[in-house]
Backbone as JSON Lines, residues from 0, in Angstrom:
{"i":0,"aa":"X","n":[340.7,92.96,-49.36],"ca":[339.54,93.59,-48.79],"c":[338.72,92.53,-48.06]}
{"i":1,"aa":"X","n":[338.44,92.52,-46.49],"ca":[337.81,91.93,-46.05],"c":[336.07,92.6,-46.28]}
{"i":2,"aa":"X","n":[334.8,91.85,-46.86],"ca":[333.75,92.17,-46.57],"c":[333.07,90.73,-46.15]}
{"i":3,"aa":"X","n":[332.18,91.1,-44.85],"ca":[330.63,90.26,-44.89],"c":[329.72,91.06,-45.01]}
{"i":4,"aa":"X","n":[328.74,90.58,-44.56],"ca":[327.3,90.3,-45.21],"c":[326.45,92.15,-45.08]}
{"i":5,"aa":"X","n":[325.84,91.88,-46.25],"ca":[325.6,93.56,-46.41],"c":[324.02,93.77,-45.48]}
{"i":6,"aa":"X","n":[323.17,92.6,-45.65],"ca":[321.8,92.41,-45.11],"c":[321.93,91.63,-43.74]}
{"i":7,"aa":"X","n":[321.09,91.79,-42.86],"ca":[321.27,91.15,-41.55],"c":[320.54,89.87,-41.81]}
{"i":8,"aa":"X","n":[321.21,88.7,-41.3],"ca":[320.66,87.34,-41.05],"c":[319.49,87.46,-40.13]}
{"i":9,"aa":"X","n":[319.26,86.38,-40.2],"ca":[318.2,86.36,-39.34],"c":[318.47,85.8,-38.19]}
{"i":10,"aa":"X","n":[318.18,86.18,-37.0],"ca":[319.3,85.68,-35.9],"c":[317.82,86.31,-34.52]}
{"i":11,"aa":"X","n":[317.88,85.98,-33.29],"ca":[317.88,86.44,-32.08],"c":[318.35,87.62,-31.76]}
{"i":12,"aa":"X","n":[318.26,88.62,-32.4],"ca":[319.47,90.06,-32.04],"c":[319.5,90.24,-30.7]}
{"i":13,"aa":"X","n":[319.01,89.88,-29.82],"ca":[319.06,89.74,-28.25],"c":[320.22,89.14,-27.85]}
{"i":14,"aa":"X","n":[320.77,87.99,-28.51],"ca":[321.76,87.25,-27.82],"c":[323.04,87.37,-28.47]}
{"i":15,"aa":"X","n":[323.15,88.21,-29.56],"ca":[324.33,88.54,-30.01],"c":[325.13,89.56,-29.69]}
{"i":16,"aa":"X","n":[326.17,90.47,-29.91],"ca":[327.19,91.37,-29.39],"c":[326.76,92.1,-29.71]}
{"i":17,"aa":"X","n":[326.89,93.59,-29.92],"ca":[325.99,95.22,-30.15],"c":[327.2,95.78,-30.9]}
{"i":18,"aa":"X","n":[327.64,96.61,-31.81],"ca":[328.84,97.13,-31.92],"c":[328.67,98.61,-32.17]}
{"i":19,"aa":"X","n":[329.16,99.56,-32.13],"ca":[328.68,100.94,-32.99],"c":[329.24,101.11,-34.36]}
{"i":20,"aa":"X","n":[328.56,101.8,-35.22],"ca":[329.05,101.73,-36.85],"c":[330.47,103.14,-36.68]}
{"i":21,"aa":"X","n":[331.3,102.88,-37.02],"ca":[332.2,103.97,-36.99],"c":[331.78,105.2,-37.54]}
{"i":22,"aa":"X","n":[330.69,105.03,-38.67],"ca":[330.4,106.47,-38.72],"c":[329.03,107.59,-38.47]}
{"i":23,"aa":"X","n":[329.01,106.33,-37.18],"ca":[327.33,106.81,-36.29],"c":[328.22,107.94,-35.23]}
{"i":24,"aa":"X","n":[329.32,107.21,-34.82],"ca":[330.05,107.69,-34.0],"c":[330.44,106.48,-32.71]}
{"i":25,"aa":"X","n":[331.18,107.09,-32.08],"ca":[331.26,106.28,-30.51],"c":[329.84,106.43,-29.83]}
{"i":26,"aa":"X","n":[330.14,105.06,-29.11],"ca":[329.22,105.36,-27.71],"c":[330.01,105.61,-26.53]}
{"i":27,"aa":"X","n":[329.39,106.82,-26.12],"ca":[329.47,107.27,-24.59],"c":[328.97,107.41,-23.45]}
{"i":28,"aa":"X","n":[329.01,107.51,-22.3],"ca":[328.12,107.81,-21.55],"c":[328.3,109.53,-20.6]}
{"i":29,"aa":"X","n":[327.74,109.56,-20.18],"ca":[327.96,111.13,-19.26],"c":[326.69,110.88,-17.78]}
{"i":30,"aa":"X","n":[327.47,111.94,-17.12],"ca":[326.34,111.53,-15.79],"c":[326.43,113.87,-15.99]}
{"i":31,"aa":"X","n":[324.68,113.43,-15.5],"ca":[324.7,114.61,-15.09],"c":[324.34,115.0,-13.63]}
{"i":32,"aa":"X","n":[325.46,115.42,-12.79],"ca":[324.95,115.75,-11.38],"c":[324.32,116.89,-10.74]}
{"i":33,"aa":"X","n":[323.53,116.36,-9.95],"ca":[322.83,118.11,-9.75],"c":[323.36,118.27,-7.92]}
{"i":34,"aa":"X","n":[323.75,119.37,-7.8],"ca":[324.25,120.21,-6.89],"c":[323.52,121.09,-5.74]}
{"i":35,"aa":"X","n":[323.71,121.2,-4.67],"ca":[323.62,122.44,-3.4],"c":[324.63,122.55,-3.0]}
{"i":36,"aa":"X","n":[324.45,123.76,-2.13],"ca":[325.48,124.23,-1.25],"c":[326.97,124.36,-1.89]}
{"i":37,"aa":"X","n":[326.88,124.82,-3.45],"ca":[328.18,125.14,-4.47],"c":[328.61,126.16,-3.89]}
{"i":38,"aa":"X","n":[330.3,126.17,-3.16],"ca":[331.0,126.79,-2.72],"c":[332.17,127.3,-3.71]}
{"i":39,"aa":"X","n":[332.43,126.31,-4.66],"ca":[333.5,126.54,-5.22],"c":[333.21,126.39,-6.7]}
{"i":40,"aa":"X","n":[333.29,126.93,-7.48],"ca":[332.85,126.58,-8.98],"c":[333.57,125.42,-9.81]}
{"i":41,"aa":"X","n":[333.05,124.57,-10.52],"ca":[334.06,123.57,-10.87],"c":[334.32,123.97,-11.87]}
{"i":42,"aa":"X","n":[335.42,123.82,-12.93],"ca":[336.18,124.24,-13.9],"c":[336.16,122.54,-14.77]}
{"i":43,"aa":"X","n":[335.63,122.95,-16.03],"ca":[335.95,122.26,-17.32],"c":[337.54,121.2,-17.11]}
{"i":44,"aa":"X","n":[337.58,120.11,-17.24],"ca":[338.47,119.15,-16.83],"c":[339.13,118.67,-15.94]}
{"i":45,"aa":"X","n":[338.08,119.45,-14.64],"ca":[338.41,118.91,-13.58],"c":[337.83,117.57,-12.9]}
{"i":46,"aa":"X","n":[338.65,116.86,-12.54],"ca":[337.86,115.51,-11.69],"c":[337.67,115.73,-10.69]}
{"i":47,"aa":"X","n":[336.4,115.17,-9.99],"ca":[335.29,115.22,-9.01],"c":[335.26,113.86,-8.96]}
{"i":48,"aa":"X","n":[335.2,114.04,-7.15],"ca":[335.54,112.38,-6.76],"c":[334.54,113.03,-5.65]}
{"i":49,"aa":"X","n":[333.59,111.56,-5.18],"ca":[332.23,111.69,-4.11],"c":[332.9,111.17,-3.13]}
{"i":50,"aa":"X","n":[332.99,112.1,-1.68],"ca":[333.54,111.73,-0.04],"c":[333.29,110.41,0.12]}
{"i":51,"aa":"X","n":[331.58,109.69,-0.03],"ca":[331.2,108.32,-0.43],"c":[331.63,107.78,-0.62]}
{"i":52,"aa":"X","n":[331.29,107.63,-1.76],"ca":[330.6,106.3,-2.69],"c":[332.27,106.02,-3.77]}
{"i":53,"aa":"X","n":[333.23,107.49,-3.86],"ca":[334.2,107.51,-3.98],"c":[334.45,107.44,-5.81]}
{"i":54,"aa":"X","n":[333.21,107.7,-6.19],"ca":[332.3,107.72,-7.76],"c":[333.53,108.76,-8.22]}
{"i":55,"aa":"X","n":[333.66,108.96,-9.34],"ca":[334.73,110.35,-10.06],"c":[334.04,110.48,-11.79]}
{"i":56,"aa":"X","n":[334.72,111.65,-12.13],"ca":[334.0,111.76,-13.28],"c":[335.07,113.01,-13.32]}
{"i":57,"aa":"X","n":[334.72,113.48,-15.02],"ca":[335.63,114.95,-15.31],"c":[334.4,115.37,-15.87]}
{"i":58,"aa":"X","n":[334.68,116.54,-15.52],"ca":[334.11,117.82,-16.07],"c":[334.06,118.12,-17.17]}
{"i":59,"aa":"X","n":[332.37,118.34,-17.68],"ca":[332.69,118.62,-19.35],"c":[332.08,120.12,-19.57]}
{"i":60,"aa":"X","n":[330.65,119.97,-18.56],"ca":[329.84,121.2,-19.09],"c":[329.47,122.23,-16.94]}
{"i":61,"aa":"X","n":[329.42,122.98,-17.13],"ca":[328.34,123.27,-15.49],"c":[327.62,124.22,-16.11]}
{"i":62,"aa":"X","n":[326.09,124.35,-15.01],"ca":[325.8,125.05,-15.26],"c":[325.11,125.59,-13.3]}
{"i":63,"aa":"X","n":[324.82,126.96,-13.32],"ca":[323.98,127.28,-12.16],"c":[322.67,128.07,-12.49]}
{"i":64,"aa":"X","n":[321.95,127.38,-11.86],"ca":[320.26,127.68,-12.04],"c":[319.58,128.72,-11.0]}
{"i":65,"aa":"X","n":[320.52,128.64,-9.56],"ca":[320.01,129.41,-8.41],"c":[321.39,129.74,-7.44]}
{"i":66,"aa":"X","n":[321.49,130.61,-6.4],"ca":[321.83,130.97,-5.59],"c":[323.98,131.83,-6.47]}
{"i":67,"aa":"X","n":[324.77,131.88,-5.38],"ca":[325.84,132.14,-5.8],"c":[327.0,131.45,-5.42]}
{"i":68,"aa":"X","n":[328.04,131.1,-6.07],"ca":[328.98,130.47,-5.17],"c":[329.82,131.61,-4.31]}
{"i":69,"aa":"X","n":[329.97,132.32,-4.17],"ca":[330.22,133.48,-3.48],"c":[329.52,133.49,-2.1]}
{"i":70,"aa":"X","n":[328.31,132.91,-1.86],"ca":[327.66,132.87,-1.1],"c":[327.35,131.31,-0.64]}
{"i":71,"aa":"X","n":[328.25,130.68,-1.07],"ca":[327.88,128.96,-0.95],"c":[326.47,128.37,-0.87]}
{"i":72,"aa":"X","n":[325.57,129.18,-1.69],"ca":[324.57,128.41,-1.56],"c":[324.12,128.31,-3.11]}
{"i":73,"aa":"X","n":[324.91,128.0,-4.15],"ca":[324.75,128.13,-5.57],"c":[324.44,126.11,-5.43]}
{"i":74,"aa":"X","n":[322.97,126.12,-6.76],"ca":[322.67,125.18,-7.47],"c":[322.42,124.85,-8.64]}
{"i":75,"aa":"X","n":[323.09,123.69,-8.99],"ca":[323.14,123.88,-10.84],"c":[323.24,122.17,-11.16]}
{"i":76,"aa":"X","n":[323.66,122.0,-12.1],"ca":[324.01,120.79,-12.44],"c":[325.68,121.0,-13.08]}
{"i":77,"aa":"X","n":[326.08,119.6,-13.02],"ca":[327.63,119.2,-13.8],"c":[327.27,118.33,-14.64]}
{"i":78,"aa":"X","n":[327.86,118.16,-15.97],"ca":[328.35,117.06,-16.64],"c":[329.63,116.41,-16.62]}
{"i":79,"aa":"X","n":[329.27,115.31,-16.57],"ca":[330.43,114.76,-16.41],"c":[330.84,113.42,-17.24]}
{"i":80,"aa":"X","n":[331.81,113.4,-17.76],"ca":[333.17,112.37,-18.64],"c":[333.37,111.78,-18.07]}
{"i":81,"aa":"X","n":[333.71,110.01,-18.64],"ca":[334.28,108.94,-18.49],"c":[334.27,108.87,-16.5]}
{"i":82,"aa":"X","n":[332.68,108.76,-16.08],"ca":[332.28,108.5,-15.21],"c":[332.99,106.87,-14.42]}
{"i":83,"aa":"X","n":[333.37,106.94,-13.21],"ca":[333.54,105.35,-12.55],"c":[332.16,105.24,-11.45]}
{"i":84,"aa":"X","n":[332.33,104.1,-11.12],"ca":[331.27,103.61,-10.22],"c":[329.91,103.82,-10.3]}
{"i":85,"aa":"X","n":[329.81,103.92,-11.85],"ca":[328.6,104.14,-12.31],"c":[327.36,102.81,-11.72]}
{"i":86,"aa":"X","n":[326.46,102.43,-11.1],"ca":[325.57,101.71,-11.05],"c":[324.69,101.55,-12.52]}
{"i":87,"aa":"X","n":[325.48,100.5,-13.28],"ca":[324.84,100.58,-14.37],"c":[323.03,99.95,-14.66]}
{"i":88,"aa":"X","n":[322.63,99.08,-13.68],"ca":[321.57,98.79,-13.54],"c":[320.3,100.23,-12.86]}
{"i":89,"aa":"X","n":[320.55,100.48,-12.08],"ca":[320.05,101.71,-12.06],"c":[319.84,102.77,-12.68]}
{"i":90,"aa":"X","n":[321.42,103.01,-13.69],"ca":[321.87,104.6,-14.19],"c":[321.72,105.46,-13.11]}
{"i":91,"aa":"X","n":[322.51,105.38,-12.45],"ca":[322.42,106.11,-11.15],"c":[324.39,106.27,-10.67]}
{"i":92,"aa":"X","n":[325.05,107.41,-10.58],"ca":[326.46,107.5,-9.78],"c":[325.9,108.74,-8.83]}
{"i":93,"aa":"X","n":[327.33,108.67,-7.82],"ca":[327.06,109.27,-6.65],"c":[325.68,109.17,-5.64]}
{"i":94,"aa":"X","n":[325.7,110.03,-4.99],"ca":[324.91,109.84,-3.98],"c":[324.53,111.16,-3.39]}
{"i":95,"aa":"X","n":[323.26,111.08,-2.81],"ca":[322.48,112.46,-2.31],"c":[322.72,112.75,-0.85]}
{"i":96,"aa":"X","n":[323.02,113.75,-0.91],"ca":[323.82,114.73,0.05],"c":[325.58,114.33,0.17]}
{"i":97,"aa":"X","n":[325.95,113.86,-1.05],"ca":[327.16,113.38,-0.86],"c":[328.26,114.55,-0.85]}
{"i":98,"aa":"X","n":[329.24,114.78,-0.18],"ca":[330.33,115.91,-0.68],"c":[330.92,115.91,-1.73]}
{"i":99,"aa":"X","n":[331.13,116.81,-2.33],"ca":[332.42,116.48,-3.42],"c":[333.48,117.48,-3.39]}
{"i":100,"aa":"X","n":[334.83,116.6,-3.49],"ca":[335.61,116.54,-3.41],"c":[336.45,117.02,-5.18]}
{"i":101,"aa":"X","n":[337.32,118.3,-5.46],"ca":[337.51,118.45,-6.7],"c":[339.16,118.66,-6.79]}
{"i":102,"aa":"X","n":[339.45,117.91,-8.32],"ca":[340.96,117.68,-8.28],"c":[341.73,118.84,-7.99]}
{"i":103,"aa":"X","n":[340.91,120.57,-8.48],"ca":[341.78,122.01,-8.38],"c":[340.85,122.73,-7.57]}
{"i":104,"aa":"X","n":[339.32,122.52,-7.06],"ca":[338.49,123.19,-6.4],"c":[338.5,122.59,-4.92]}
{"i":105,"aa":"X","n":[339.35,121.51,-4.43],"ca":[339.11,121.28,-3.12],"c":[338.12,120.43,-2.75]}
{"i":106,"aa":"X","n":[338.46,120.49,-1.39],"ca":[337.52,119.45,-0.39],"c":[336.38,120.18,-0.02]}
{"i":107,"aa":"X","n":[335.17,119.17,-0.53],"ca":[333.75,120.16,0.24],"c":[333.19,121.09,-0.65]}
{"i":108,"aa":"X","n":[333.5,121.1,-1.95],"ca":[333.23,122.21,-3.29],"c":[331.44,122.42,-3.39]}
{"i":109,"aa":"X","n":[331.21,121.36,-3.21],"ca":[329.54,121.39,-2.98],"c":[329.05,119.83,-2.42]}
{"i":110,"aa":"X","n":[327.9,119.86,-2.54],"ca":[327.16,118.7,-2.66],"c":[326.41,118.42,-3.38]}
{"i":111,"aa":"X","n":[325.92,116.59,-3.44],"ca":[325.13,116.65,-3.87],"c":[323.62,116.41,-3.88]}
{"i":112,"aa":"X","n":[322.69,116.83,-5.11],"ca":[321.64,117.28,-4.71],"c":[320.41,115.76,-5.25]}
{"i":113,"aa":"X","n":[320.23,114.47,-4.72],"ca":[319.95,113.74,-5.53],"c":[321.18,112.74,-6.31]}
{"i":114,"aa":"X","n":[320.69,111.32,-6.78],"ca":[321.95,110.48,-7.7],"c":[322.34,111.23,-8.75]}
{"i":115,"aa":"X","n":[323.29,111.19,-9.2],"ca":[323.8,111.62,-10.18],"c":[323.25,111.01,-11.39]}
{"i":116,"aa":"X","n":[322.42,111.33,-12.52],"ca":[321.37,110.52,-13.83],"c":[323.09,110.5,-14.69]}
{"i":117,"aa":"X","n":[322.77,108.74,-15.19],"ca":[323.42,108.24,-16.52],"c":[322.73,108.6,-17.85]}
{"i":118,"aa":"X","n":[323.42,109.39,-18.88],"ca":[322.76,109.4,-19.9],"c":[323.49,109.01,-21.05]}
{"i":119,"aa":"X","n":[323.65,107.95,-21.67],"ca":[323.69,107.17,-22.81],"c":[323.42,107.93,-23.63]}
{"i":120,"aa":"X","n":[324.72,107.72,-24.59],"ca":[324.79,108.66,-26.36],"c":[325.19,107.46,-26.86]}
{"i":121,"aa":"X","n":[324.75,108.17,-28.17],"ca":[325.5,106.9,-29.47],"c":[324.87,106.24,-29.48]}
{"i":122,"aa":"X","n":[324.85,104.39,-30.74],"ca":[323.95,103.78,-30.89],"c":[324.52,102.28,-31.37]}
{"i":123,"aa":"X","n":[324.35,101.51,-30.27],"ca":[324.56,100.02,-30.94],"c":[323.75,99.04,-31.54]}
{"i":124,"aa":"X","n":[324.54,98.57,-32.59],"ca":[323.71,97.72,-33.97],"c":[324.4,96.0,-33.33]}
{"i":125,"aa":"X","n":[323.18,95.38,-33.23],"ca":[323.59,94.06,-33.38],"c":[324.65,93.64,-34.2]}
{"i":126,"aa":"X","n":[325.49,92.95,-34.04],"ca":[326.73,92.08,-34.99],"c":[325.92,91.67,-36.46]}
{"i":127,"aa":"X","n":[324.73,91.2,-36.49],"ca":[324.15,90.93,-37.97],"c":[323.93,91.83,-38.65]}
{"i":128,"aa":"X","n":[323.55,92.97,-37.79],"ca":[323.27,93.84,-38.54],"c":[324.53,95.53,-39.3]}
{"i":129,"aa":"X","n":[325.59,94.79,-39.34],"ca":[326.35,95.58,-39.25],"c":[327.5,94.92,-40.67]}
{"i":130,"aa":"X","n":[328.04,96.14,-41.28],"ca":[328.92,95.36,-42.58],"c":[330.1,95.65,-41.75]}
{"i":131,"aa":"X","n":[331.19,94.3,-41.59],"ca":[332.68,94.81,-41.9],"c":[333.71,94.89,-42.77]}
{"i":132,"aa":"X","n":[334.13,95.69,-43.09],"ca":[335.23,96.46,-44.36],"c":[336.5,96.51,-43.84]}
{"i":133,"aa":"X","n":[337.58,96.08,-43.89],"ca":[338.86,96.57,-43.83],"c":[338.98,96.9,-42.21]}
{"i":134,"aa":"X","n":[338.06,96.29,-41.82],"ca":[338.66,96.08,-40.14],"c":[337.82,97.09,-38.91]}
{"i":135,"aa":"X","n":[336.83,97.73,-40.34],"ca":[335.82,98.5,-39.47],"c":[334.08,98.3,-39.68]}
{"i":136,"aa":"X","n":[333.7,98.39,-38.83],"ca":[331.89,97.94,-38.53],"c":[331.43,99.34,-38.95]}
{"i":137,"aa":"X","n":[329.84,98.52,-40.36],"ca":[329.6,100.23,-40.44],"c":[327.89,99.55,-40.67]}
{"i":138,"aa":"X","n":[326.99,100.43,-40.07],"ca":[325.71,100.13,-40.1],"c":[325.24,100.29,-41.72]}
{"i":139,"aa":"X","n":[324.5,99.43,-42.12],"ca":[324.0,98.76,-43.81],"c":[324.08,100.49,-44.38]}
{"i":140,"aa":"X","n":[322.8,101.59,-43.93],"ca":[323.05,102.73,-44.58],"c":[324.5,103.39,-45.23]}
{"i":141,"aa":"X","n":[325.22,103.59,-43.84],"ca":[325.97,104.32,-43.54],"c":[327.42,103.25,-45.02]}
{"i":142,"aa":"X","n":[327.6,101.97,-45.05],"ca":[328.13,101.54,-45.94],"c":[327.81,101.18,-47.21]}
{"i":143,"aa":"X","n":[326.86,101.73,-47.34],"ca":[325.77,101.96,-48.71],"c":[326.48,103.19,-49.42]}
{"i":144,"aa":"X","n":[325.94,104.23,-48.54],"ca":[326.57,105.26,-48.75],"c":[328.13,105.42,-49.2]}
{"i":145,"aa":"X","n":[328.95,104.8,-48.51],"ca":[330.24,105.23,-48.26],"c":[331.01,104.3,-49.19]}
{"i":146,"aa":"X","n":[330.39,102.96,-49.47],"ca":[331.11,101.8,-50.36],"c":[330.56,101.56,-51.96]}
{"i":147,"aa":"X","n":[329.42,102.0,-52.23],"ca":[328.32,101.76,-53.02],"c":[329.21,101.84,-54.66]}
{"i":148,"aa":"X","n":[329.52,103.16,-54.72],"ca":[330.51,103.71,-55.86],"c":[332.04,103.13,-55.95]}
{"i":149,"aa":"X","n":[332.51,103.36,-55.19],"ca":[334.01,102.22,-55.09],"c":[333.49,100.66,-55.29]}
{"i":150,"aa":"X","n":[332.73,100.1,-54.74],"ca":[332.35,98.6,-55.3],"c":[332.1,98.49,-56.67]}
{"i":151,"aa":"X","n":[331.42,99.5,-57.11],"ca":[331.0,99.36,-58.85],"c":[332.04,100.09,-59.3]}
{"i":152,"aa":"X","n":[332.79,100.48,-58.86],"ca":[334.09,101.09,-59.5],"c":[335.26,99.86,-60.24]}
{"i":153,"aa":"X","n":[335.04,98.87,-58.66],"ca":[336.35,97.79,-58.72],"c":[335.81,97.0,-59.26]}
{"i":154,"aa":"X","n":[334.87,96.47,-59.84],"ca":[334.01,95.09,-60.62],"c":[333.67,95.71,-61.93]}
{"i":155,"aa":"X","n":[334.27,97.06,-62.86],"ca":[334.03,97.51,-64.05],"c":[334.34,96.32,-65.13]}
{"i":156,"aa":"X","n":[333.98,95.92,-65.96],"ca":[333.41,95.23,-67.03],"c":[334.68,96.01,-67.91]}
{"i":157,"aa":"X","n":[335.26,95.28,-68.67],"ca":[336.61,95.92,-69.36],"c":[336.04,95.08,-70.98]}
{"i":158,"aa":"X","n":[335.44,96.03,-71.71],"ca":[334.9,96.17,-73.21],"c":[335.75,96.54,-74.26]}
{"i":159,"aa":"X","n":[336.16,95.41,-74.82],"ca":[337.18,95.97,-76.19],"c":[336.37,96.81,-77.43]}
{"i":160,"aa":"X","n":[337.37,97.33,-78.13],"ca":[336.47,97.26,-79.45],"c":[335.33,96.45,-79.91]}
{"i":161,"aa":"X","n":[336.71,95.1,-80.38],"ca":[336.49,93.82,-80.66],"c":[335.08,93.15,-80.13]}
{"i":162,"aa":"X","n":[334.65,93.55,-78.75],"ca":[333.22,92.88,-78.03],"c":[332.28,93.7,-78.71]}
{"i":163,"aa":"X","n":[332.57,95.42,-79.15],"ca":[331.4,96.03,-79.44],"c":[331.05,96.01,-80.76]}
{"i":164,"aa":"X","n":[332.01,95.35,-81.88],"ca":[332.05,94.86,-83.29],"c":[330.91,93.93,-82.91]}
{"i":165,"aa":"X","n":[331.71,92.88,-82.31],"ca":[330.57,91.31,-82.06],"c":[329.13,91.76,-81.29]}
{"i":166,"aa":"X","n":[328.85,92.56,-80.58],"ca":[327.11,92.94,-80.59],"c":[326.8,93.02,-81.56]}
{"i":167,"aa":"X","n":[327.35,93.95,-82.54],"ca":[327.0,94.83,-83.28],"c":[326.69,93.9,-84.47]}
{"i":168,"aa":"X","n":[326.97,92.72,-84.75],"ca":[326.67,91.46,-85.55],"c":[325.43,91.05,-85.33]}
């Protein structure tokens, strides 16, 4: 059993590595793009690539707020998966009035309406502040919880008779 340290050192947490606890979950990111002139509806796992900037992303969620695609003038927003050409200093992908381009909806499916917003899920813990177990990072709670009873399980105190005679003196 590999373990370190259950309490965080005292350290700069600025200049050390970030990790996520495996049972906070992953970190992800998603862009949500907002749309005009929706001609074509995008479909759940489709990739969307910008005429541009040449940005891509898959499809997780859509939604439409105004107009119809029937009528190409539908506006809504997309979510979108395992985003590229994300401008991570900004949080900003794609580009306004950009076309997009869709892997089963075609060339020209809509545009877009405004950058596409980065939104950050999940949660990274400084390296001090984090226990590792058996090859996985778990934030102090979360291995409190999960190790607390198995640790006092494996360090049980093994009491003969014989020891409880000799108190008993």
């Amino acid at each position: 059993m590999t373990l370190q340290r259950l309490y965080p050192k005292l350290t700069d947490q600025h200049e050390e590595p970030n990790y996520p606890c495996v049972l906070c979950g992953a970190r992800y990111i998603r862009v949500e793009l907002p749309y005009d002139s929706g001609s074509v509806a995008p479909t759940v796992g489709e990739t969307l690539t910008g005429a541009t900037s040449t940005d891509t992303g898959v499809v997780v969620s859509t939604s439409i707020y105004s107009g119809a695609v029937a009528d190409g003038d539908a506006a809504g927003f997309v979510e979108l998966s395992s985003p590229t050409g994300v401008d991570q200093d900004a949080g900003t992908s794609f580009q306004d009035n950009e076309l997009i381009t869709g892997s089963t909806g075609g060339s020209n499916m809509m545009t877009v309406n405004g950058d596409g917003h980065l939104n950050r899920y999940g949660r990274l813990y400084p390296e001090s502040s984090l226990v590792e177990r058996d090859g996985k990072r778990y934030c102090t709670p979360h291995y409190i919880f999960r190790y607390t009873h198995i640790d006092t399980d494996e360090f049980e105190v093994d009491v003969t008779d014989d020891d409880r005679e000799s108190e008993e003196l």
